[in-house]
N, C-alpha and C positions, 0 to 999 in steps of 0.2 A: 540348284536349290529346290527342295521341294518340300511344301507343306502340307503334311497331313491334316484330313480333316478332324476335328475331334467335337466330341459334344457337348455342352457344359450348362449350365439350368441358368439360366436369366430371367430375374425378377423384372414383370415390364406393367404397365396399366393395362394392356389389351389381354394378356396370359402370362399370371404368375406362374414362376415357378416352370413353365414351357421346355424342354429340353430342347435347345437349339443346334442348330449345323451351323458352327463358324467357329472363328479362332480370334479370340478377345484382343479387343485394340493395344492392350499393353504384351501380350504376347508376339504383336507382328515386329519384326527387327530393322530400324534405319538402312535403307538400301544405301542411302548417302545425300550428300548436298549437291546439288548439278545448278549450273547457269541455265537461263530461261531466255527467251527471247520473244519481243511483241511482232516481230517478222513471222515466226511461225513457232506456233509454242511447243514445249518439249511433250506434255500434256494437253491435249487438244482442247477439253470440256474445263471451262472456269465459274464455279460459283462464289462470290462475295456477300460477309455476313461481318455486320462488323462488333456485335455481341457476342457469337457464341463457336465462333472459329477455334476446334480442338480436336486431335485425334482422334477422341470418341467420333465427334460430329462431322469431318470428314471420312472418316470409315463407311458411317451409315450413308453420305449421301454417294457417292463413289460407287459403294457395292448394291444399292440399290439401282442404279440403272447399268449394272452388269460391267462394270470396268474391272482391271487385272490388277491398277495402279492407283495409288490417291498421293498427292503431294500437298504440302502447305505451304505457302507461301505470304511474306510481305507482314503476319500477324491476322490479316482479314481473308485470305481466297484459299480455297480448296479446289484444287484440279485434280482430272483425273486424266485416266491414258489406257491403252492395251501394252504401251512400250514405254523405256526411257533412257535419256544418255546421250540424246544427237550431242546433246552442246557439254562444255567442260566439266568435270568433275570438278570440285575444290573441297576444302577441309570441311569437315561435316562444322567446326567452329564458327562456320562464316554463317552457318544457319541461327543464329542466333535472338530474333524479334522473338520478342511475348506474344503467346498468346491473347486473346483480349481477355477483360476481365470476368467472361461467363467461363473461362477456362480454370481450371483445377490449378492450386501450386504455382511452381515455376516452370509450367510449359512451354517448348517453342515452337513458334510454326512460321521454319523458315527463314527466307529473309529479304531483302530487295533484291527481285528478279534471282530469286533464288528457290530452288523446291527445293524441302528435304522431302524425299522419293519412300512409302514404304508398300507392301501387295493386300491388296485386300482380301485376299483366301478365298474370293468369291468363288461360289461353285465348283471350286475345288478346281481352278481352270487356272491355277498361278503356271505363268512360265515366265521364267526370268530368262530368256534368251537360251540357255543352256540344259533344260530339263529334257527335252527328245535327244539331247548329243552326247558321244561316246566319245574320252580321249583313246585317241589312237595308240599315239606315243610319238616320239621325236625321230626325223627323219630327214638326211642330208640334202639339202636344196640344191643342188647340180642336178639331182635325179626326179625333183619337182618339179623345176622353174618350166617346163611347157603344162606340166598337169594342172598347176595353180596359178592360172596367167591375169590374173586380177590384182595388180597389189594397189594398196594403199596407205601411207604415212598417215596416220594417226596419231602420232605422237604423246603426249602425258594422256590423251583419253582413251590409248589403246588398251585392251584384258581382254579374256575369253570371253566377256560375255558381250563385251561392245563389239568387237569383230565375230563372233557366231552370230551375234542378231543382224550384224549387215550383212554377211554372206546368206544368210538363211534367206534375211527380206530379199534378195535379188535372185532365188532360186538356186543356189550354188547349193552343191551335195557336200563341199568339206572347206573346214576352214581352217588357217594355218597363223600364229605370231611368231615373228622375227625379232630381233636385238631389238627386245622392248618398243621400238615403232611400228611395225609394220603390221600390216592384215593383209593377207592372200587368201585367195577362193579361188576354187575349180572345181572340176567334177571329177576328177581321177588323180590318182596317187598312188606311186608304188609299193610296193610291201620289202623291195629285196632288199633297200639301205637302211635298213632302222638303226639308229643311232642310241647309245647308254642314254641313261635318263638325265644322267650328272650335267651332258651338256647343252641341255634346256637349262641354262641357269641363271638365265638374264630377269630381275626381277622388273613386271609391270611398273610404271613411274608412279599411279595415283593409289595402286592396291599393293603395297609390296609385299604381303602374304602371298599373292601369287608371281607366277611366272608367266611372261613372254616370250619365250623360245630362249633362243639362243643366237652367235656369233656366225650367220650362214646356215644355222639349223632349223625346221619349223617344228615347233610344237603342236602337232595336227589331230581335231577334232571331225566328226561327224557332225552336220547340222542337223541331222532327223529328215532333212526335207529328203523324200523319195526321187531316185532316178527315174526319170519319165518312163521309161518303158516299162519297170516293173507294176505301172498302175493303167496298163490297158491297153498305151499307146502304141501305132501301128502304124507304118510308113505306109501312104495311099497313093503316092505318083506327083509327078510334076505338071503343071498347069499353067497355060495363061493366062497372066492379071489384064488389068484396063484400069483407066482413068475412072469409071467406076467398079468399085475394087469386087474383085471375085470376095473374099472376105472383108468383111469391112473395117475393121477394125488394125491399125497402121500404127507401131511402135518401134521408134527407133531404136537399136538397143546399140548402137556402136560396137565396142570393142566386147561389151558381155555376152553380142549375138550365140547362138549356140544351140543344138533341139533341146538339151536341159531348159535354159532360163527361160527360153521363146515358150517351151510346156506349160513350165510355171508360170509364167505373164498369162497366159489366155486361161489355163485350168482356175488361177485363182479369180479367172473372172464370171466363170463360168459356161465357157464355147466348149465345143463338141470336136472343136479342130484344130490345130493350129498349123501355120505357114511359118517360111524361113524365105527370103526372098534380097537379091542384090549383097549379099555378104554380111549385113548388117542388121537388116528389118525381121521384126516380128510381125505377123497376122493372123487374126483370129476372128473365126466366125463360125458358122454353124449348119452352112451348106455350101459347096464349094464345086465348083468346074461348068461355070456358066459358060468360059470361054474355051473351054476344052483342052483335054490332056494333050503333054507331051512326051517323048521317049527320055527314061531318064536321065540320060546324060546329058541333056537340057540344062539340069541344075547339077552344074559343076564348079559353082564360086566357093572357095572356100570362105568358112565362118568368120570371123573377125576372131571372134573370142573362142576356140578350138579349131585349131592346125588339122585336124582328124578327121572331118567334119564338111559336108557339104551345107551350103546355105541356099540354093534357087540359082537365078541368076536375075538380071535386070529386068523387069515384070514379069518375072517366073517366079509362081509359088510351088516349092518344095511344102508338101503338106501331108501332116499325121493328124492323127487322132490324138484326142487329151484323154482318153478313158472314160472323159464324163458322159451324160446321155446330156442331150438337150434339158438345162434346168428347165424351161418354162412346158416341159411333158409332165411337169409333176402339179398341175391345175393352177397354174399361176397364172390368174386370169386381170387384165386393166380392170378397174374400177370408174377411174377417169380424175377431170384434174377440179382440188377442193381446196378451199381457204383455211389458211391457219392464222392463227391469233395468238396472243400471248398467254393463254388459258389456252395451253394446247389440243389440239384435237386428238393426236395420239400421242399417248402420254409419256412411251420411252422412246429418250431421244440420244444418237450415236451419234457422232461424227467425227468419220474417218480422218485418218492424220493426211495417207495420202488421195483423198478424195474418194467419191462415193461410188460405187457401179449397181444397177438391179440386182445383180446377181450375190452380190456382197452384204446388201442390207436384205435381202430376202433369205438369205442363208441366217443373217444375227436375229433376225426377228422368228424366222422358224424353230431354229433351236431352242429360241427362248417358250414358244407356243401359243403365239401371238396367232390370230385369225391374216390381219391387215399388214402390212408394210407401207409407207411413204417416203417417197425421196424426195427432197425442196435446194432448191438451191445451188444444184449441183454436185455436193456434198455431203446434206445432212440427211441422214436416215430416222425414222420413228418406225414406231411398234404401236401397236393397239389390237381393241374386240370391238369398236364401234369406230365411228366417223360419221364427219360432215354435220355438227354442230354449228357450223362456219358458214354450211351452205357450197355448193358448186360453183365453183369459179365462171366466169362471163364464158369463157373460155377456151378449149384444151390449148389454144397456140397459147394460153398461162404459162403454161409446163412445158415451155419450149427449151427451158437449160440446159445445154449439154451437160451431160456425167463426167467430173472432171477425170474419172479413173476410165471413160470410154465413150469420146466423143460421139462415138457411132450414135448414141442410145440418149436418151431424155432423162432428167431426173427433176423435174418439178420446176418451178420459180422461184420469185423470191415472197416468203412466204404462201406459195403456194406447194401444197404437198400432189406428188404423182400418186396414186393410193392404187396399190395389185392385194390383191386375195392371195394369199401364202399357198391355198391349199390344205391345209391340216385340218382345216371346219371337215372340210367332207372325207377325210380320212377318220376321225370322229366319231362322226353319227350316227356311224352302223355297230361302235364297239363299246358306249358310253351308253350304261343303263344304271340309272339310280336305286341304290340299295338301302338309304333311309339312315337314319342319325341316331349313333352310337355314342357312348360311354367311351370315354381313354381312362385312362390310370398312370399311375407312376412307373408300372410294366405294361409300355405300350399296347395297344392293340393292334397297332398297323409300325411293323418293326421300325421301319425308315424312317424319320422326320426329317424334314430340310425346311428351309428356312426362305420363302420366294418372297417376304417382303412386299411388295408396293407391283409386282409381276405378278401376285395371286392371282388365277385364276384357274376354272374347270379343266379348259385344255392346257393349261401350262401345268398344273398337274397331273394330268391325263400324259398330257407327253412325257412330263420327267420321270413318273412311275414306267410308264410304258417298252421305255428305252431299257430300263433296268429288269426288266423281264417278269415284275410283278403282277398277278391275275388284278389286286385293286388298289383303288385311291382313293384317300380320305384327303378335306379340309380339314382343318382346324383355323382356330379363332382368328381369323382372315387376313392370316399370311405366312402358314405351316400346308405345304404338301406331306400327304403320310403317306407310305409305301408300305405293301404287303399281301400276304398269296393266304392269309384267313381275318376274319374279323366276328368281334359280335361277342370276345369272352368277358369283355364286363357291363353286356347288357344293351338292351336298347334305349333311347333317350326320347323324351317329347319330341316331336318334331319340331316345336316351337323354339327348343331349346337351339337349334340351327341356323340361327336370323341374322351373324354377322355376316354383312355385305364385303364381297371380293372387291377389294383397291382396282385392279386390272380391270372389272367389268361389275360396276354396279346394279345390271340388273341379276345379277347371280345371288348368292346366299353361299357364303364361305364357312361354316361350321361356325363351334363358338368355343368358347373356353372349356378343355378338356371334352370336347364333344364333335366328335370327329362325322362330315356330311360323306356318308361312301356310296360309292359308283367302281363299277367292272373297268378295266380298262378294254377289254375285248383280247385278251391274250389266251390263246388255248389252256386248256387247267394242265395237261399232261408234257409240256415241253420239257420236262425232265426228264418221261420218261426214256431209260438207255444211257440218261449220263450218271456216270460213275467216278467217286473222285478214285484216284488211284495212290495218292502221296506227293509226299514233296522232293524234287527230285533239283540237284548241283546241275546250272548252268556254266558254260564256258564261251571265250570269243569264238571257240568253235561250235557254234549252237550245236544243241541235244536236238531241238525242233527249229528246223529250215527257218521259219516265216514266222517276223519279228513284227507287230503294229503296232506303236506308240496310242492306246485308246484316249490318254489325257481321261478329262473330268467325264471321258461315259462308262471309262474302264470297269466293267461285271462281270461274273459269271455269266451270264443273260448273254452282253453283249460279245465278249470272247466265244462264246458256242456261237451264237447266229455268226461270226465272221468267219469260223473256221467248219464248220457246217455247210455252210453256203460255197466255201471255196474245195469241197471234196477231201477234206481230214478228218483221220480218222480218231486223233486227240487234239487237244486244244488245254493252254496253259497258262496261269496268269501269275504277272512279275513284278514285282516292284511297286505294287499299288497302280499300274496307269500300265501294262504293256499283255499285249496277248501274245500267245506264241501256238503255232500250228505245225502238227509234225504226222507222217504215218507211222512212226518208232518214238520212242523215250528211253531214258535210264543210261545211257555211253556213260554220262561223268559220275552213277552211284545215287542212291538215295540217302534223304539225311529224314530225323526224326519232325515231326508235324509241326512243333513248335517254332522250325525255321521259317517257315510261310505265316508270318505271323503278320502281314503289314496291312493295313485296312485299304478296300477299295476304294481309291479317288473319285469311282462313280456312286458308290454305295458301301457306306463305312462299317454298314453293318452286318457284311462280311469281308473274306480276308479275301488279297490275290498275290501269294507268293511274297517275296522275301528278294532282299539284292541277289541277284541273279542267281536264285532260287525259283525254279518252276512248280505251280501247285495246278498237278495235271490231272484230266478229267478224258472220259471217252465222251465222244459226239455223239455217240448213237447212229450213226453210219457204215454204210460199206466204205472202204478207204477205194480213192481213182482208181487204183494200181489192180483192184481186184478180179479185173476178166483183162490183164495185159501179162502178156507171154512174150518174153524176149527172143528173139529168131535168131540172131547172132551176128557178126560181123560181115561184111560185105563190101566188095569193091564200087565205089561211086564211079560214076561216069558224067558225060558233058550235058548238057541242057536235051540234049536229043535221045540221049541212049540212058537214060536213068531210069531205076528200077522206079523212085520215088518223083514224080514228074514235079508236083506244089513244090516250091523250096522257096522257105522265109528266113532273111537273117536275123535273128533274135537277140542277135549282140548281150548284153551283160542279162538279162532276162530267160537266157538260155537255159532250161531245165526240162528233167525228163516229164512232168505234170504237166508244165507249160505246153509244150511241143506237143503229149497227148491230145489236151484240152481244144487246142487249134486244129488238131486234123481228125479228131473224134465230131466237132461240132461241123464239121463238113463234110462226116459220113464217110470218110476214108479208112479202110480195115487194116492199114499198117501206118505209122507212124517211124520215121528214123530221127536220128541225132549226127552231123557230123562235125569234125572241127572245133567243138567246142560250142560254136555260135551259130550254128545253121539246122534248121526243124525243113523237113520233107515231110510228103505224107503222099500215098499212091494207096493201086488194089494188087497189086504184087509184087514178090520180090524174087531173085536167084536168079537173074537174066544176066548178071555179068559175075556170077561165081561168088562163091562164101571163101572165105580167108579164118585166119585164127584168129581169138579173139585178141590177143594180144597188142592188136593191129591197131583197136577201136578203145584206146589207152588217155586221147585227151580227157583233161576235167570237164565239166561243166562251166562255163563262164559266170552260169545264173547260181550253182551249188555247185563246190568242190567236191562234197561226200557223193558223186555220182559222176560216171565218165560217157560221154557224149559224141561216141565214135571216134575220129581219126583224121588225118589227113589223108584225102582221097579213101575213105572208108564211111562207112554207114552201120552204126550201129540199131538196128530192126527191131519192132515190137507191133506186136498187135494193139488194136485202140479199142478191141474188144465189141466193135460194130462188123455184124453178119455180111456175106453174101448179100449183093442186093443188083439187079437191073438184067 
């Protein structure tokens, strides 16, 4: 399910008439009626009002401190959430309490221990469990049952989108329902039994518009969530642990153990590394081998949760790379430990469903453009541009809490907040110069408006223009970001006329009514030039362009060139409103006329990116990798001793000729091979054990089928386009 953003003029006391970014409370659609629980609620965040509780009035409070989800409840609370569904669906009928009487009509909201569940469109960031995932199609469970080794009876609550959001939450790359109960996840699945559509025909118990597989068949989706290796990760050797832990950080994952979920467990916490360790353990931390390496067949326990698969062994970390850099390189600097109150010190406040970590609320508060971060309690995260109203704690053993998402680490007290600097101030200060207070009109001046509400500020503008690849940023009437690359055509303004105060940070001056405060964002004026649209051009499951990224709410032209730019492509393509696509070629499935790429970007609506699997492709303004690489031709491999290519890394499903380049290019190697499918060498010569036909060097690519990746016992050769050297 996905919502477009759209913009629509709301008459308000602060700015009539404002053309807004959001999507009207009576437009958003009942997700349903779901049971609630005072154990652990479905929706984490609950406010009580017992006047004026109404969809309008949970909308507003919900999307202002940046939730996905708002629900009603009981007649008087409004919760909100990122997620929803743990507990039972039941007849949207049972939601059935009044409104209170500040509410309109015959509204209802909800009912005892009852949300009715709808999205709030915030920031264009809805995901209902199923927006990044792709149905596969139906495919015979004999030829599954080790690839999808998770199952779980769910019974009337099971649907694609309650078993995609469980598999997804635990790291799984694909999710599968059975004869209406069941949910299965794994990380691989066959392609050779695909089964007729007709026998997925088992209808879900609580949505019967849809389907849950079938009678022994799975009806099998994509989560979106990425296989570890295509996002950096690199096997680094086996290691011994100790009683204090070479990483610190110790999660048990039972039967899910696996280097997928163990990635995901540590990537979404933020470490630089993760371990596999005793068959079943995850570990994660961010510097590793205090106790020193071992040879690898050390860690030869198999996984619990992947038969395929090594885990460590008994105080052996088996340990990769998550792809991340160290979050705290990017000036995430302690503050120290400070009092909060009931008049909060910082004023947005999260809290995680399953518990808090630094790296978690550092990430929600940056994105949002927040100076500060604080974590209290173990789990509660805020945001802010100022602190310590309250005063510094007696303290720091205040802020002794462990983090309940990573023991390792601190997250405040109870009511005391841990306070870290984001970072983003001093990314900032050298790019933000003020340009003086302008005139708007009813033909914008600064194309974008969006709508930050009660998060207004400088930098939370500065960011959200910035991302979207615009030269500047306006406020308006203090709590409108404007976006845009000119300003200035309907005049300049008093300066006086600039004097409403930013919600987010009161000592600032947020524009005023129709009067927009503009500032640079610091983004070069010429980052277009070179890029060229070139049309709209027919996607297929066999991509046109290799490399697919799900962008969600940053999804731009801006942001689709800087990812495919950055990654050595020499076009870049945007889909679906939220998907970028990177390719050295385009055009295989035909072009179609402009009007197909018609759909608004989910980062910036006011322009398009592409159309359902329709690509609206553009050049990068780059040399494409491939361009000083000379293929040599086929060649016979040899053993660990007599190899023409001596480096040799197994690259498993990641295997590609870019990839394999990119690895032996960055270590100065002048050839680069492919063999097998899943295996990258890289040496300074080659013809030491004889060229062969190329016929020889005939496997696929594991990482891309449109490209073949040498052979069995063969090497397919290329130069990496780095000189003689030593």
């Amino acid at each position: 399910m996905r919502w477009g953003l759209i913009f629509i003029l709301a008459c308000c006391s602060l700015c009539d008439c404002v053309r807004a970014e959001e999507n009207g409370p009576d437009a958003l659609p009942s997700l349903g009626c779901y049971t609630d629980s005072d154990s652990q609620r479905d929706l984490p965040e609950q406010h009580q009002d017992f006047k004026l509780v109404s969809k309008h009035y949970c909308l507003d409070y919900c999307r202002a401190s940046g939730y996905l989800y708002f629900g009603m409840q009981s007649g008087t609370w409004c919760n909100c959430g990122d997620s929803y569904g743990r507990y039972e669906r039941v007849s949207r009928g049972e939601c059935n309490q009044l409104c209170p009487d500040g509410a309109t009509g015959n509204e209802t909201c909800g009912g005892a221990w009852l949300n009715e569940i709808f999205p709030t469109g915030v920031a264009g960031q809805l995901d209902d469990g199923m927006s990044s995932s792709e149905y596969l199609g139906c495919f015979n469970d004999s030829i599954n049952s080790q690839q999808l080794p998770l199952r779980r009876q769910f019974g009337s609550k099971n649907s694609p989108h309650y078993c995609n959001s469980f598999c997804k939450s635990n790291g799984f790359i694909f999710s599968a329902l059975q004869n209406k109960d069941w949910c299965l996840c794994g990380n691989a699945h066959s392609r050779q039994d695909r089964l007729p559509e007709s026998l997925c025909d088992q209808p879900c118990r609580e949505e019967p518009g849809k389907f849950c597989g079938g009678v022994g068949v799975n009806m099998l989706f994509s989560t979106g969530v990425p296989h570890w290796a295509t996002k950096g990760g690199e096997k680094i050797g086996c290691f011994t642990d100790s009683s204090d832990r070479d990483l610190p950080l110790v999660l048990n994952a039972g039967q899910m153990a696996s280097r997928q979920h163990c990635w995901h467990q540590c990537v979404s916490r933020g470490y630089a590394y993760f371990g596999l360790q005793a068959a079943s353990f995850c570990t994660c931390g961010n510097v590793y081998g205090r106790y020193g390496k071992l040879a690898d067949d050390r860690c030869s326990m198999t996984c619990a949760g992947a038969w395929d698969q090594t885990c460590g062994a008994g105080m052996v970390n088996e340990v990769f790379s998550t792809g991340l850099p160290e979050w705290t390189d990017r000036s995430v600097i302690r503050v120290g430990c400070f009092v909060d109150a009931a008049s909060r010190d910082l004023p947005l406040h999260r809290k995680f469903t399953d518990g808090a970590d630094r790296f978690s609320c550092w990430q929600f508060c940056y994105q949002r453009g927040y100076k500060y971060f604080g974590l209290q309690a173990g789990s509660q995260c805020f945001c802010g541009n100022q602190f310590g109203r309250h005063g510094r704690a007696g303290s720091d053993s205040e802020c002794g809490t462990a983090c309940h998402r990573d023991a390792s680490k601190t997250c405040g007290g109870s009511w005391r907040n841990e306070i870290f600097a984001t970072g983003i101030e001093r990314m900032a200060e050298n790019a933000i110069a003020r340009l003086g207070c302008y005139q708007d009109g009813s033909v914008r001046d600064l194309q974008l408006l969006h709508e930050a509400g009660s998060a207004t500020s400088r930098l939370a503008c500065w960011h959200y223009c910035k991302l979207r690849g615009y030269r500047y940023f306006g406020l308006q009437a203090g709590r409108y970001c404007a976006c845009g690359n000119s300003y200035g055509r309907h005049g300049v303004a008093p300066e006086s006329h600039c004097s409403v105060r930013c919600p987010a940070d009161d000592r600032q001056t947020c524009g005023n009514r129709y009067k927009n405060e503009v500032f640079t964002t610091g983004l070069p004026p010429d980052w277009e030039t070179g890029v060229v649209r070139l049309g709209c051009f027919v996607d297929k499951h066999d991509r046109d362009m290799p490399v697919l990224l799900d962008a969600g709410h940053l999804a731009s032209k801006y942001h689709c060139w800087t990812y495919c730019r950055s990654n050595g492509y020499k076009y870049f393509g945007l889909q679906d409103g939220t998907m970028c696509t990177c390719g050295n070629a385009y055009g295989r499935h035909g072009q179609v006329v402009d009007s197909d790429c018609n759909k608004p970007c989910r980062g910036d609506s006011s322009i398009t990116c592409g159309g359902h699997m329709k690509n609206e492709i553009f050049i990068t303004g780059i040399q494409p990798w491939d361009a000083n690489v000379t293929r040599q031709g086929c060649f016979k491999a040899g053993n660990d001793s007599s190899t023409d290519l001596p480096l040799v890394q197994r690259t498993g499903s990641s295997t590609r000729r870019q990839h394999c380049w990119q690895f032996c290019e960055s270590r100065g190697y002048r050839y680069f091979g492919l063999q097998s499918g899943d295996l990258c060498a890289c040496g300074n010569s080659v013809r030491r054990l004889g060229q062969v036909d190329d016929a020889e060097c005939n496997v696929r690519c594991r990482g891309f089928a449109g490209e073949t990746c040498g052979g069995e016992n063969h090497t397919e050769v290329f130069t990496t386009g780095v000189g003689a050297w030593g």
